[in-house]
PyMOL Python script that loads the backbone (N, CA, C, O; Angstrom):
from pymol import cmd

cmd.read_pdbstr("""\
ATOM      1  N   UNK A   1     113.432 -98.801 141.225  1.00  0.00           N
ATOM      2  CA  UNK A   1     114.661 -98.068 141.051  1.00  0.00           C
ATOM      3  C   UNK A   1     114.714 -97.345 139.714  1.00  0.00           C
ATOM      4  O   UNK A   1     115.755 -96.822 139.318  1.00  0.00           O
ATOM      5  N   UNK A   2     113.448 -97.319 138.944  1.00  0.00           N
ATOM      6  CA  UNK A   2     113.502 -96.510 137.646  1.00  0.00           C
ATOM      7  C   UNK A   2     112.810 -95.075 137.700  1.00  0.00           C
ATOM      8  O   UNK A   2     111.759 -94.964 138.332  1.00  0.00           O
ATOM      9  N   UNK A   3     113.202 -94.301 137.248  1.00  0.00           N
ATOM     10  CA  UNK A   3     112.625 -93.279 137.547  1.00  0.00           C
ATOM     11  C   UNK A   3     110.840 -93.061 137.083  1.00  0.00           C
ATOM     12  O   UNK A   3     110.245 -93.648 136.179  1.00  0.00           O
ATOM     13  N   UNK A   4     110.404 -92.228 137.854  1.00  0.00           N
ATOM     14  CA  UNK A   4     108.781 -91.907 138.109  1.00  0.00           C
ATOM     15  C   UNK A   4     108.579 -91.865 136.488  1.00  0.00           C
ATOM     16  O   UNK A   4     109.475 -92.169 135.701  1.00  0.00           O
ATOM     17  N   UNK A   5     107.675 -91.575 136.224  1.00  0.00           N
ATOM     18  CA  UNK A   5     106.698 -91.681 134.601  1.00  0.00           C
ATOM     19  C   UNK A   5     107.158 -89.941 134.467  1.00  0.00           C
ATOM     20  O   UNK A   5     107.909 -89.579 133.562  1.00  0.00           O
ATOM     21  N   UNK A   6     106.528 -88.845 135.611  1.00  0.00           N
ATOM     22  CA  UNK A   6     106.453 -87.730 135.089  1.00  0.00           C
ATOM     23  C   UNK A   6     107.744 -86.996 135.031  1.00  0.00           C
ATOM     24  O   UNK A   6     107.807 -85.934 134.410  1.00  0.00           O
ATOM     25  N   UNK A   7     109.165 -87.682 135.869  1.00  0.00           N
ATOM     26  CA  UNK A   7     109.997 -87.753 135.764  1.00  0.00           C
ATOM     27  C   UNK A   7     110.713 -87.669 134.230  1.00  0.00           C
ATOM     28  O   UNK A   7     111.558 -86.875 133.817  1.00  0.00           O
ATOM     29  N   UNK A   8     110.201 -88.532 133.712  1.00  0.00           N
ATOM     30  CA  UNK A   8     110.956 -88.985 132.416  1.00  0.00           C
ATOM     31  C   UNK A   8     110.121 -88.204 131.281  1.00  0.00           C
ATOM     32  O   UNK A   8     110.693 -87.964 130.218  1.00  0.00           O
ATOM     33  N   UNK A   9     108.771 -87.795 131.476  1.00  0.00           N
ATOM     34  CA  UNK A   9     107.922 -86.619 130.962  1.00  0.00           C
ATOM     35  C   UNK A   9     108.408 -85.371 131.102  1.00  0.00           C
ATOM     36  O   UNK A   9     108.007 -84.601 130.229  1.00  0.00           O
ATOM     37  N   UNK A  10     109.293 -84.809 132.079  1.00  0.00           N
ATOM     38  CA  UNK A  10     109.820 -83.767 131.898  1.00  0.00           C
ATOM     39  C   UNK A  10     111.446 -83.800 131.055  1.00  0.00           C
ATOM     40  O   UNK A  10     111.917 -82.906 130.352  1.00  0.00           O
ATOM     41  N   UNK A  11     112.034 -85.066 131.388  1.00  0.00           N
ATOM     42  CA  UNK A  11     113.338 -84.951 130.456  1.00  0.00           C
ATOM     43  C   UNK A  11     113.059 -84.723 129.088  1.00  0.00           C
ATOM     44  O   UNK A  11     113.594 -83.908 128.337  1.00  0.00           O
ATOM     45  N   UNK A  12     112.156 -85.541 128.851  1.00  0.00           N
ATOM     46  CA  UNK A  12     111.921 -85.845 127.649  1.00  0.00           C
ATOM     47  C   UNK A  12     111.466 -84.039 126.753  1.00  0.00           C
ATOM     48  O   UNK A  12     111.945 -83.611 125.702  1.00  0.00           O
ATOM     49  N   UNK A  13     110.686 -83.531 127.435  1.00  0.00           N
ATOM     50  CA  UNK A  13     109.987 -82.143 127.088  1.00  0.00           C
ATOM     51  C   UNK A  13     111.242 -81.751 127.342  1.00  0.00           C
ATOM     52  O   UNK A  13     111.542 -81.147 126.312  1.00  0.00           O
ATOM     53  N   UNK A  14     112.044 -81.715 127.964  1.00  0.00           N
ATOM     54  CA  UNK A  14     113.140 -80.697 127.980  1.00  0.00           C
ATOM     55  C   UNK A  14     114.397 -80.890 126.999  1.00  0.00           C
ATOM     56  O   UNK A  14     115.257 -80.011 126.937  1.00  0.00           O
ATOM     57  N   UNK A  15     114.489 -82.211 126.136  1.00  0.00           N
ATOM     58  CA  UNK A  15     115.281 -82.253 125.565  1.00  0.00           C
ATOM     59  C   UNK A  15     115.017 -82.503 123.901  1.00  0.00           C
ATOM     60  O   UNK A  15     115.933 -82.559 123.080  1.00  0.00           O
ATOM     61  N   UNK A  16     113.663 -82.634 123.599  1.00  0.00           N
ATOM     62  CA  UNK A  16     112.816 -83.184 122.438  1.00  0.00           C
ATOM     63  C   UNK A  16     113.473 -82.124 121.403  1.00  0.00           C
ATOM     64  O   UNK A  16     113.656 -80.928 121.628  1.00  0.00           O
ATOM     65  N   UNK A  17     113.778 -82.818 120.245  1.00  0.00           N
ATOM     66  CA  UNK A  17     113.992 -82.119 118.581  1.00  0.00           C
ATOM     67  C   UNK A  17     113.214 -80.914 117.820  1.00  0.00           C
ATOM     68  O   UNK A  17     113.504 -79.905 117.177  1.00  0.00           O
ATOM     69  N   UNK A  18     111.650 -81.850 118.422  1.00  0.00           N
ATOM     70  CA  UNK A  18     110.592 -81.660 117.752  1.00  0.00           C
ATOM     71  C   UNK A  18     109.936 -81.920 118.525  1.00  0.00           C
ATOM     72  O   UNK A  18     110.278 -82.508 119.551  1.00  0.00           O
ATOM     73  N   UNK A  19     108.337 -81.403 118.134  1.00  0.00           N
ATOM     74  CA  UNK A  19     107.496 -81.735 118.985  1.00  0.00           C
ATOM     75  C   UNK A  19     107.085 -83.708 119.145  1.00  0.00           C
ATOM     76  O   UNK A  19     106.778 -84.426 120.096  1.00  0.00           O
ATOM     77  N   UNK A  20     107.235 -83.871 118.107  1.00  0.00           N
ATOM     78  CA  UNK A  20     106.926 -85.376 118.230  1.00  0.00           C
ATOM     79  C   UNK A  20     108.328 -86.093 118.334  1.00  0.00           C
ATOM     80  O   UNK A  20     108.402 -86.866 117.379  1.00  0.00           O
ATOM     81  N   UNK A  21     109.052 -86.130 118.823  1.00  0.00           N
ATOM     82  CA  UNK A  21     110.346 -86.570 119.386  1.00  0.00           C
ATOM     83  C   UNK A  21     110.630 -87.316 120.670  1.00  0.00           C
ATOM     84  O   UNK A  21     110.993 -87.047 121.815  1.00  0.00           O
ATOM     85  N   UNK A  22     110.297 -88.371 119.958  1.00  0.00           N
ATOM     86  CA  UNK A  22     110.617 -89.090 121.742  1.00  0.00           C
ATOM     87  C   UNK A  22     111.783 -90.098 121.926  1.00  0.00           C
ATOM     88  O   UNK A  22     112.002 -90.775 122.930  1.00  0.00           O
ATOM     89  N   UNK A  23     112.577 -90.069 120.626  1.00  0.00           N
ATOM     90  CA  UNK A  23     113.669 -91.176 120.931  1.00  0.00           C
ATOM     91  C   UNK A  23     115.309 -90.686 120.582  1.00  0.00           C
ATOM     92  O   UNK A  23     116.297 -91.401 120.751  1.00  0.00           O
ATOM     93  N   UNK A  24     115.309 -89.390 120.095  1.00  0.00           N
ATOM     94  CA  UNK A  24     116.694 -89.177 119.482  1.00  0.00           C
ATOM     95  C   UNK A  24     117.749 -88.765 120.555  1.00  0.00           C
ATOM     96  O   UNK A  24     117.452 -87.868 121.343  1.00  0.00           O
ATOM     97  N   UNK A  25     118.798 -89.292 120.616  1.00  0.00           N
ATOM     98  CA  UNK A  25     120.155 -89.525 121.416  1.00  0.00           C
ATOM     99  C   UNK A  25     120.355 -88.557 121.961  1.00  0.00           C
ATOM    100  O   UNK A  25     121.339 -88.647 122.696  1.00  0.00           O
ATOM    101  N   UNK A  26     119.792 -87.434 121.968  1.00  0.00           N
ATOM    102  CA  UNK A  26     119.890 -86.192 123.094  1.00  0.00           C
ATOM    103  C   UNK A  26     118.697 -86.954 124.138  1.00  0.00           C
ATOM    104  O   UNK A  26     118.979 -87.110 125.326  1.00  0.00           O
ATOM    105  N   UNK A  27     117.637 -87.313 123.707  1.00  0.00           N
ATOM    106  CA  UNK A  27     116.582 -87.713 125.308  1.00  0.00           C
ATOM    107  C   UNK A  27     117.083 -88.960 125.731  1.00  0.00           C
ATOM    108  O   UNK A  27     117.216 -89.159 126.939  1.00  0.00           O
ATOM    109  N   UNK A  28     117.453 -90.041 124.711  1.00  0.00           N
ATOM    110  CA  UNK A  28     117.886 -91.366 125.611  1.00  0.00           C
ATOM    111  C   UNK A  28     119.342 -90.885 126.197  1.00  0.00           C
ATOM    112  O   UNK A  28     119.410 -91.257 127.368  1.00  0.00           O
ATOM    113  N   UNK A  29     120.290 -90.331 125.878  1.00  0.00           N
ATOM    114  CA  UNK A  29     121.233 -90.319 127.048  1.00  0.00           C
ATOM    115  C   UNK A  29     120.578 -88.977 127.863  1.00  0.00           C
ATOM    116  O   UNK A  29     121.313 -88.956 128.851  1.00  0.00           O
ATOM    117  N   UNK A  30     119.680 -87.904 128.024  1.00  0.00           N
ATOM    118  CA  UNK A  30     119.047 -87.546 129.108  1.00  0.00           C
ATOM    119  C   UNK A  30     118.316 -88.300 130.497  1.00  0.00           C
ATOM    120  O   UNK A  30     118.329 -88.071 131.707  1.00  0.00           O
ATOM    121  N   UNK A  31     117.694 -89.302 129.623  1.00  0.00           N
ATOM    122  CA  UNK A  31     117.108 -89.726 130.460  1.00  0.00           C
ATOM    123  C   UNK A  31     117.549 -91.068 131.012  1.00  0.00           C
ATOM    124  O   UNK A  31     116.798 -91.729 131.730  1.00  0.00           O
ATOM    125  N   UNK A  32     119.293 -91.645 130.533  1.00  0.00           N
ATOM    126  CA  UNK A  32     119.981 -92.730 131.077  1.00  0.00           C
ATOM    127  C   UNK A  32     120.564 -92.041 132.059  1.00  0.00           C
ATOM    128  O   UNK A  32     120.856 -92.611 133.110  1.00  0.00           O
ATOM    129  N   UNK A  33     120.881 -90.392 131.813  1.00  0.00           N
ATOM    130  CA  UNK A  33     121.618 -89.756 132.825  1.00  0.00           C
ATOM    131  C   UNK A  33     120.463 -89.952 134.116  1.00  0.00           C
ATOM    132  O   UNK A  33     120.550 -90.677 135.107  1.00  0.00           O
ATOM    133  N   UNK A  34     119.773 -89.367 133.856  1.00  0.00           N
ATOM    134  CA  UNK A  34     118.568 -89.327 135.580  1.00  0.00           C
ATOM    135  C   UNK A  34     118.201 -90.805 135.849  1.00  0.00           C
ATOM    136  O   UNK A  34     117.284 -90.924 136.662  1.00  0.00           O
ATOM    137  N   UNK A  35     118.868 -92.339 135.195  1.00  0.00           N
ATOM    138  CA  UNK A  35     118.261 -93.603 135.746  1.00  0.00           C
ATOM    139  C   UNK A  35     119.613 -93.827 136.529  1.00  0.00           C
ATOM    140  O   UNK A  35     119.542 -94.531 137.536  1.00  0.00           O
ATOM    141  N   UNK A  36     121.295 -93.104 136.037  1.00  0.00           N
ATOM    142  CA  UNK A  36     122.370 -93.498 136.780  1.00  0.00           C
ATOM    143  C   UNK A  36     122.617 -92.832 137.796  1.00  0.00           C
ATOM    144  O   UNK A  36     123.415 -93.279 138.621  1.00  0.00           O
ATOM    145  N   UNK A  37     121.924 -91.467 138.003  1.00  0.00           N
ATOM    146  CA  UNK A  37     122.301 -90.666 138.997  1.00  0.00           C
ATOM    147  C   UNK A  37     121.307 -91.664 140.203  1.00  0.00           C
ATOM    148  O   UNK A  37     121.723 -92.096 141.278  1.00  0.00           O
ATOM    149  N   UNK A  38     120.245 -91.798 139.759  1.00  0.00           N
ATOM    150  CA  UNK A  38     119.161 -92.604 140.544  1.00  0.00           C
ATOM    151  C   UNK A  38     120.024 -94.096 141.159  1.00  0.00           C
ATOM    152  O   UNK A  38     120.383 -94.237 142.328  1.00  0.00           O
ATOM    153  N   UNK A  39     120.193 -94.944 140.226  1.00  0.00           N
ATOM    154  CA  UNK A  39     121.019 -96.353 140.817  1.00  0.00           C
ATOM    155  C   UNK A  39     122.531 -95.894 141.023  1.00  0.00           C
ATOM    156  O   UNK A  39     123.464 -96.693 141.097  1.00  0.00           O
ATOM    157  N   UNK A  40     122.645 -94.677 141.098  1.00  0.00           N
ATOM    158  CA  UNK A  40     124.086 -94.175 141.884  1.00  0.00           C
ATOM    159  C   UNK A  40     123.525 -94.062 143.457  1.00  0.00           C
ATOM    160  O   UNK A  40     123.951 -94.851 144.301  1.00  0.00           O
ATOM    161  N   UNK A  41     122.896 -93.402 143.678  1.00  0.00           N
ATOM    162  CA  UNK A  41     122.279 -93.239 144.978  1.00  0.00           C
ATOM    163  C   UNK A  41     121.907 -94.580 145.962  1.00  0.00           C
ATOM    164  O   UNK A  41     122.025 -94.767 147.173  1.00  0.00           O
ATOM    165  N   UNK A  42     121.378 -95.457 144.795  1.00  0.00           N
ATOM    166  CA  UNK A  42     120.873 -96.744 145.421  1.00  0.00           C
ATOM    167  C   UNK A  42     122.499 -97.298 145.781  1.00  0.00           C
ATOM    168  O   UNK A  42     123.009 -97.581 146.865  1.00  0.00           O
ATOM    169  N   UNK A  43     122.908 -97.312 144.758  1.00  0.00           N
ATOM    170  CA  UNK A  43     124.178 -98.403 145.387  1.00  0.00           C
ATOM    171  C   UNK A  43     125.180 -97.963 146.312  1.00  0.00           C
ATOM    172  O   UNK A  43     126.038 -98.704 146.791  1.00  0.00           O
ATOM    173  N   UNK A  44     125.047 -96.679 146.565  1.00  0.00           N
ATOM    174  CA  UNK A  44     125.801 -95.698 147.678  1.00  0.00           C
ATOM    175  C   UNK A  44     124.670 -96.543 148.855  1.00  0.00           C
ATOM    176  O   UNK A  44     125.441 -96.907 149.743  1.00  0.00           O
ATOM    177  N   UNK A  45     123.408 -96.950 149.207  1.00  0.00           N
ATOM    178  CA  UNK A  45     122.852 -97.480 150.286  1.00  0.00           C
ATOM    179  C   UNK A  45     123.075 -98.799 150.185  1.00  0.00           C
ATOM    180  O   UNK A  45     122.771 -99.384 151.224  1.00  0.00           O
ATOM    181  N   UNK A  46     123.641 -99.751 149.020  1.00  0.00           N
ATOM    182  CA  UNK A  46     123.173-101.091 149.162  1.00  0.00           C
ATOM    183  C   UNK A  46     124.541-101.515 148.120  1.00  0.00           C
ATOM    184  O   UNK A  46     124.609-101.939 146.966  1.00  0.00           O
ATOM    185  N   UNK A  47     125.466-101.196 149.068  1.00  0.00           N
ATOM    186  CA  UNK A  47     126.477-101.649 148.145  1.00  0.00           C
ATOM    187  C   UNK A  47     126.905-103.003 147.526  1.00  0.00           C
ATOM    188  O   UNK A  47     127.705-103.170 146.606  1.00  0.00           O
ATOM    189  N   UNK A  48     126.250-103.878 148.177  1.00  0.00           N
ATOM    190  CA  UNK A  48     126.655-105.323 147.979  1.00  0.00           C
ATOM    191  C   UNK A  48     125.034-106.147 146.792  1.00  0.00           C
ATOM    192  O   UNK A  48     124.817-107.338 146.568  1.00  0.00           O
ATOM    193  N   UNK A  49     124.233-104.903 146.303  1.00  0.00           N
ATOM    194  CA  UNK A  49     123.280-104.955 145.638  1.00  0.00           C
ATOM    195  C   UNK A  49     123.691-105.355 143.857  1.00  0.00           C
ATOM    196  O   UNK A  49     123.180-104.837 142.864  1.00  0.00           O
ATOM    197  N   UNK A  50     125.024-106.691 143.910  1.00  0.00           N
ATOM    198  CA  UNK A  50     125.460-107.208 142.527  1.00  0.00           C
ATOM    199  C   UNK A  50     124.638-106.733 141.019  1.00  0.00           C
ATOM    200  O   UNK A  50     125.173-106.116 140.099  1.00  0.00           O
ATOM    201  N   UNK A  51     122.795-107.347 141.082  1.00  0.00           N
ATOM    202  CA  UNK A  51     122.403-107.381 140.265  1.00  0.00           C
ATOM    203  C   UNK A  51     122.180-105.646 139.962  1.00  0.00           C
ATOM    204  O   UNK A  51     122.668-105.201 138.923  1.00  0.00           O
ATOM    205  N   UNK A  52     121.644-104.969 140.634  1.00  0.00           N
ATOM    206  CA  UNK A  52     121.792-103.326 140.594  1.00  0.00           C
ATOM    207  C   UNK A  52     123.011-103.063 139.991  1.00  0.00           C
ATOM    208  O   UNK A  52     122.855-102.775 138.805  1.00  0.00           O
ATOM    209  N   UNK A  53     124.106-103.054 140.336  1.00  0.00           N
ATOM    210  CA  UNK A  53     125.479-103.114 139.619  1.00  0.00           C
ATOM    211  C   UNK A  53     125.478-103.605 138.083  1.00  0.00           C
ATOM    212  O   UNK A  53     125.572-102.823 137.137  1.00  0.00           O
ATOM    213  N   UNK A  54     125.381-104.735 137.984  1.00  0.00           N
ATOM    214  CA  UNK A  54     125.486-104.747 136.727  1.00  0.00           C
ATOM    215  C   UNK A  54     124.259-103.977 135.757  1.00  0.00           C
ATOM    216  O   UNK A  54     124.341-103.772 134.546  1.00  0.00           O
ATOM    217  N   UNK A  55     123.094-103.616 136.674  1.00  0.00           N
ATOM    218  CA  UNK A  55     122.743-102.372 135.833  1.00  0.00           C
ATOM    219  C   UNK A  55     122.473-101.288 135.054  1.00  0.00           C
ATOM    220  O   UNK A  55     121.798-100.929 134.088  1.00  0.00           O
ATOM    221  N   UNK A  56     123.603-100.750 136.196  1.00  0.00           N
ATOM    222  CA  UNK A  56     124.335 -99.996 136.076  1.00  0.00           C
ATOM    223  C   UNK A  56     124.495 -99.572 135.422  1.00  0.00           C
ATOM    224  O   UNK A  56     123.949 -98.646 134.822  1.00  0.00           O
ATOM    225  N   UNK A  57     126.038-100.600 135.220  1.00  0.00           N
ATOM    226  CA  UNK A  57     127.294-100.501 134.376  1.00  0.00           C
ATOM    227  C   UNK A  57     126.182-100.756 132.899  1.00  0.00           C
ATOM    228  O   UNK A  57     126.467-100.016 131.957  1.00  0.00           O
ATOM    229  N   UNK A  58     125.361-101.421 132.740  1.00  0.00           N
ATOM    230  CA  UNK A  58     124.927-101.098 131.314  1.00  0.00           C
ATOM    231  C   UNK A  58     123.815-100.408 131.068  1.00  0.00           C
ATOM    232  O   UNK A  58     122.986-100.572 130.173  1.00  0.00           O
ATOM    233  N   UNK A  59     123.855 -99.687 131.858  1.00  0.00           N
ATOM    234  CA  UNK A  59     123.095 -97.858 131.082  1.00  0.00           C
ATOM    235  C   UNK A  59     124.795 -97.275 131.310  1.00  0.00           C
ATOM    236  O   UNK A  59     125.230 -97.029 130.185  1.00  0.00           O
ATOM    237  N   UNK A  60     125.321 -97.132 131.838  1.00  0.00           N
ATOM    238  CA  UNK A  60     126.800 -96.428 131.464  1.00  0.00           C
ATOM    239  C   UNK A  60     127.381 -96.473 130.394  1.00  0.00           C
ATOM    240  O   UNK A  60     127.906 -95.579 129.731  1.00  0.00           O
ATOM    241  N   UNK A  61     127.239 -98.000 130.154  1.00  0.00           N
ATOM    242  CA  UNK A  61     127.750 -98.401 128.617  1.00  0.00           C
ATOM    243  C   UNK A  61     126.977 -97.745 127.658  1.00  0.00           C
ATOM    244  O   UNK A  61     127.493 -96.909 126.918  1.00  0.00           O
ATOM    245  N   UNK A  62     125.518 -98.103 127.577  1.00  0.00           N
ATOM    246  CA  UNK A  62     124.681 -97.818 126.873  1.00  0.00           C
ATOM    247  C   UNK A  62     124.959 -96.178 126.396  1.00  0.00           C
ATOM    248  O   UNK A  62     124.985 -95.929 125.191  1.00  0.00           O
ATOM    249  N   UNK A  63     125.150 -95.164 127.325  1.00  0.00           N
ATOM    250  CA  UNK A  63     125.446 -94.029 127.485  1.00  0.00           C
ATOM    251  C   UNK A  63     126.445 -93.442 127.066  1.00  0.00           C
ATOM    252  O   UNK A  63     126.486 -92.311 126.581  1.00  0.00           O
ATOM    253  N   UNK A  64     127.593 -94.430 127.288  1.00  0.00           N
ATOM    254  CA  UNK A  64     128.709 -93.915 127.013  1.00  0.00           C
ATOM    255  C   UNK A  64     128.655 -94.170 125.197  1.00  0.00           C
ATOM    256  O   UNK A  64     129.029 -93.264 124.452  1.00  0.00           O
ATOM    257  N   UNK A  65     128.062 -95.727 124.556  1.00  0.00           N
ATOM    258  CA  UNK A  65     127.867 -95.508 123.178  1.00  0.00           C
ATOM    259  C   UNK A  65     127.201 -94.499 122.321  1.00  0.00           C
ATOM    260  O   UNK A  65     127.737 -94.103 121.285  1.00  0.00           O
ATOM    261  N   UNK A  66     125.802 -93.981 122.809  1.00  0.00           N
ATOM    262  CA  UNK A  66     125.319 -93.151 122.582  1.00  0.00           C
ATOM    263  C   UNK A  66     125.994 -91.194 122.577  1.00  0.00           C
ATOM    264  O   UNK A  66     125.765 -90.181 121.917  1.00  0.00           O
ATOM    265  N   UNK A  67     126.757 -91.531 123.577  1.00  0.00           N
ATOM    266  CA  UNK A  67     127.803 -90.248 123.153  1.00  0.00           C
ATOM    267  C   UNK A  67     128.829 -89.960 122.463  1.00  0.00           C
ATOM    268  O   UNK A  67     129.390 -88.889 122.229  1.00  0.00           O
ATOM    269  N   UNK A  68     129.099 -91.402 122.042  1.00  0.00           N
ATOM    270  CA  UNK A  68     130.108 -91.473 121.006  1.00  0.00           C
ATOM    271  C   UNK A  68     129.250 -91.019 119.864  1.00  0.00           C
ATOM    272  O   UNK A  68     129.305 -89.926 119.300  1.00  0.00           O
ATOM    273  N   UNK A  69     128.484 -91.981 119.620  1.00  0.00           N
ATOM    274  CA  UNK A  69     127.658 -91.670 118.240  1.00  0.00           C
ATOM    275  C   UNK A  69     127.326 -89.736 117.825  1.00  0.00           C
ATOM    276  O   UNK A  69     127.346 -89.136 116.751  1.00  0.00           O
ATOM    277  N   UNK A  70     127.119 -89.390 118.884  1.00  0.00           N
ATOM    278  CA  UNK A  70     126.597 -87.750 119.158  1.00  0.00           C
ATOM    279  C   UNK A  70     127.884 -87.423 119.263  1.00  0.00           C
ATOM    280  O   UNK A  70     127.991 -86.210 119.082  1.00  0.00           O
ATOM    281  N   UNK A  71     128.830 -87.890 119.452  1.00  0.00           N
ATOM    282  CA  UNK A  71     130.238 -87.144 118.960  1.00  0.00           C
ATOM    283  C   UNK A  71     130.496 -86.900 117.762  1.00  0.00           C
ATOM    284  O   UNK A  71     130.405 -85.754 117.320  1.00  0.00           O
ATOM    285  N   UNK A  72     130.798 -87.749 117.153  1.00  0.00           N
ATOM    286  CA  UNK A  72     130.709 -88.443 115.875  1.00  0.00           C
ATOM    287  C   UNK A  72     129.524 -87.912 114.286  1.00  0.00           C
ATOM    288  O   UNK A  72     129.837 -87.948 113.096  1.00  0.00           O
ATOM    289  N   UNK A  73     128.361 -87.527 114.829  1.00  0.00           N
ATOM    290  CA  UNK A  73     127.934 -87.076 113.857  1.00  0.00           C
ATOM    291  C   UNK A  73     127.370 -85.843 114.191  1.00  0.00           C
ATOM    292  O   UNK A  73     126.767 -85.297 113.267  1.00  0.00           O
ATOM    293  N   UNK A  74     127.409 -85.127 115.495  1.00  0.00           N
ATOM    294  CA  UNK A  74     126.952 -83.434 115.743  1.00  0.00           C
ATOM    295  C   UNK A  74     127.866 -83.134 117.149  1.00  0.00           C
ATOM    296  O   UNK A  74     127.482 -83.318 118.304  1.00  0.00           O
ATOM    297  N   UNK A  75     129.038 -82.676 116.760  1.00  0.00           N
ATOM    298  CA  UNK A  75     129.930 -82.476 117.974  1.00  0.00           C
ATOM    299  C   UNK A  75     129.353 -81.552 118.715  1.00  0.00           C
ATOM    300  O   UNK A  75     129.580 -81.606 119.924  1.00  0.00           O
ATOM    301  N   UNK A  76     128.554 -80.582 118.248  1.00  0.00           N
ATOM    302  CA  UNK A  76     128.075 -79.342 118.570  1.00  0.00           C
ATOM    303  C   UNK A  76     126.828 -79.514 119.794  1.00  0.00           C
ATOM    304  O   UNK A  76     126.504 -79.101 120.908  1.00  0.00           O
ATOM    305  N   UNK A  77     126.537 -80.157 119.034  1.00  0.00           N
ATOM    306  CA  UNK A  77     124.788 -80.432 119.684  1.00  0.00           C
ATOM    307  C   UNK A  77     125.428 -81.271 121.313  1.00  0.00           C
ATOM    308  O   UNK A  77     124.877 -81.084 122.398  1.00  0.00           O
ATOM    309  N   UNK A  78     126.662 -82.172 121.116  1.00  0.00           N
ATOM    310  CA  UNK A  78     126.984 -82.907 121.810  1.00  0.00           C
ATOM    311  C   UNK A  78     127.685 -82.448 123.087  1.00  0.00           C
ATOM    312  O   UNK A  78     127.673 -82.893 124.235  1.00  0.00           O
ATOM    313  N   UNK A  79     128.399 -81.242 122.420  1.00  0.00           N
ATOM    314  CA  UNK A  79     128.895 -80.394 123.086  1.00  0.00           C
ATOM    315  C   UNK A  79     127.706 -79.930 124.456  1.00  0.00           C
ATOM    316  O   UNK A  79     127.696 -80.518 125.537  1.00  0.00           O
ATOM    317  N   UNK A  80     126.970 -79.018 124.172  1.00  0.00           N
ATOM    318  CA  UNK A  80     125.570 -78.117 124.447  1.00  0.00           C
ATOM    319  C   UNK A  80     124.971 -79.253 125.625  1.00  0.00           C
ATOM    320  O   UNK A  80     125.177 -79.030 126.818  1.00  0.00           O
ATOM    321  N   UNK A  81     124.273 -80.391 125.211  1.00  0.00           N
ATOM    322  CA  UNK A  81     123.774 -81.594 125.969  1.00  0.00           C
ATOM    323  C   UNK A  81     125.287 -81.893 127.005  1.00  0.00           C
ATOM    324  O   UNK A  81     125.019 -81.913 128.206  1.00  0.00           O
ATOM    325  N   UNK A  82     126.413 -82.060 126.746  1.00  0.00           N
ATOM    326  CA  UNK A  82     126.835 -82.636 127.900  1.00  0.00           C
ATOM    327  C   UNK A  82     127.187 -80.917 128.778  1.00  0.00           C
ATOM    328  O   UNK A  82     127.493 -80.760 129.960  1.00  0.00           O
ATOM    329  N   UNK A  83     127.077 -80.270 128.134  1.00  0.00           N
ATOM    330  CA  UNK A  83     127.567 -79.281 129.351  1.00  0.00           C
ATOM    331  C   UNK A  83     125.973 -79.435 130.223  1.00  0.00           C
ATOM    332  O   UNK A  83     126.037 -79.082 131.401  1.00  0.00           O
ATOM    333  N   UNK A  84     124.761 -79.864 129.798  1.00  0.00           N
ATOM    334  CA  UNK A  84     123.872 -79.499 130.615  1.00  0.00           C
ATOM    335  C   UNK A  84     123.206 -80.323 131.431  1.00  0.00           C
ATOM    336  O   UNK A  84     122.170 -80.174 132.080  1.00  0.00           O
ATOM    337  N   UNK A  85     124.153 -81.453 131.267  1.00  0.00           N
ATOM    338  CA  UNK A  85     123.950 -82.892 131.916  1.00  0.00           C
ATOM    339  C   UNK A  85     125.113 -82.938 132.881  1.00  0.00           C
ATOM    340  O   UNK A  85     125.177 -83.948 133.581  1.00  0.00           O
ATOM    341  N   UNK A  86     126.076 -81.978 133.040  1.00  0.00           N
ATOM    342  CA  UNK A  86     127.042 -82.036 133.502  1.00  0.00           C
ATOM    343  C   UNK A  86     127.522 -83.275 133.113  1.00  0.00           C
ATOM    344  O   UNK A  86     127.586 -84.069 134.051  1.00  0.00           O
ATOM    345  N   UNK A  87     127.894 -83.720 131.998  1.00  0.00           N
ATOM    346  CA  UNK A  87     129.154 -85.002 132.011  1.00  0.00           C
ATOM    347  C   UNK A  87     130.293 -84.383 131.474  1.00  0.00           C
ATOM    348  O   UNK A  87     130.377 -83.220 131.081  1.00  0.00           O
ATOM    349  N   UNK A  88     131.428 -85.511 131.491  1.00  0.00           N
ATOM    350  CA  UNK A  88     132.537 -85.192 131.006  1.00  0.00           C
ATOM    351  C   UNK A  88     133.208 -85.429 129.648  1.00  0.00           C
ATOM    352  O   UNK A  88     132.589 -86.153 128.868  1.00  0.00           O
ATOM    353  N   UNK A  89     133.845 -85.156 129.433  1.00  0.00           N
ATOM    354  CA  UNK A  89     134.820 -85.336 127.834  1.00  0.00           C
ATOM    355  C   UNK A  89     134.125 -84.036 127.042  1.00  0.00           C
ATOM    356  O   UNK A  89     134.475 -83.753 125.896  1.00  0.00           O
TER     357      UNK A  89
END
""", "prot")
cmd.dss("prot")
cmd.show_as("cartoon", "prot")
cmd.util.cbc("prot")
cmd.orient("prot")
């Protein structure tokens, strides 16, 4: 239920700082976005799938902290990333 390797090779290229950039809060909430859209789908088939659920809910969390933080110290940048992730706030 995690997404493919080349999957997460293209978020990652599509959202990187720098060329050597593989961890800053624009790619980890990119690429928490494509693991919830993914265990969104699953639990739309397997609704009674508890441990999937609580999952979930913590890459949501995880996600939802990480956008605070990117609120908080580059509204701008934060701005730009959620319009292209389609999220909200």
């Amino acid at each position: 239920m995690t997404i493919s390797a080349d999957t997460k090779k293209q978020i990652i290229a599509g959202a990187k700082r720098h060329p050597t950039d593989s961890g800053s809060p624009e790619i980890q909430i990119s690429v928490l976005t494509a693991e919830i859209v993914e265990l969104t789908a699953h639990m739309q088939r397997h609704p009674k799938d508890y441990h999937s659920r609580h999952g979930l809910l913590m890459k949501v969390n995880r996600r939802n902290k990480l956008a605070t933080y990117m609120r908080r110290t580059d509204a701008d940048k934060y701005t730009q990333l959620a319009a292209k992730l389609g999220l909200r706030k």
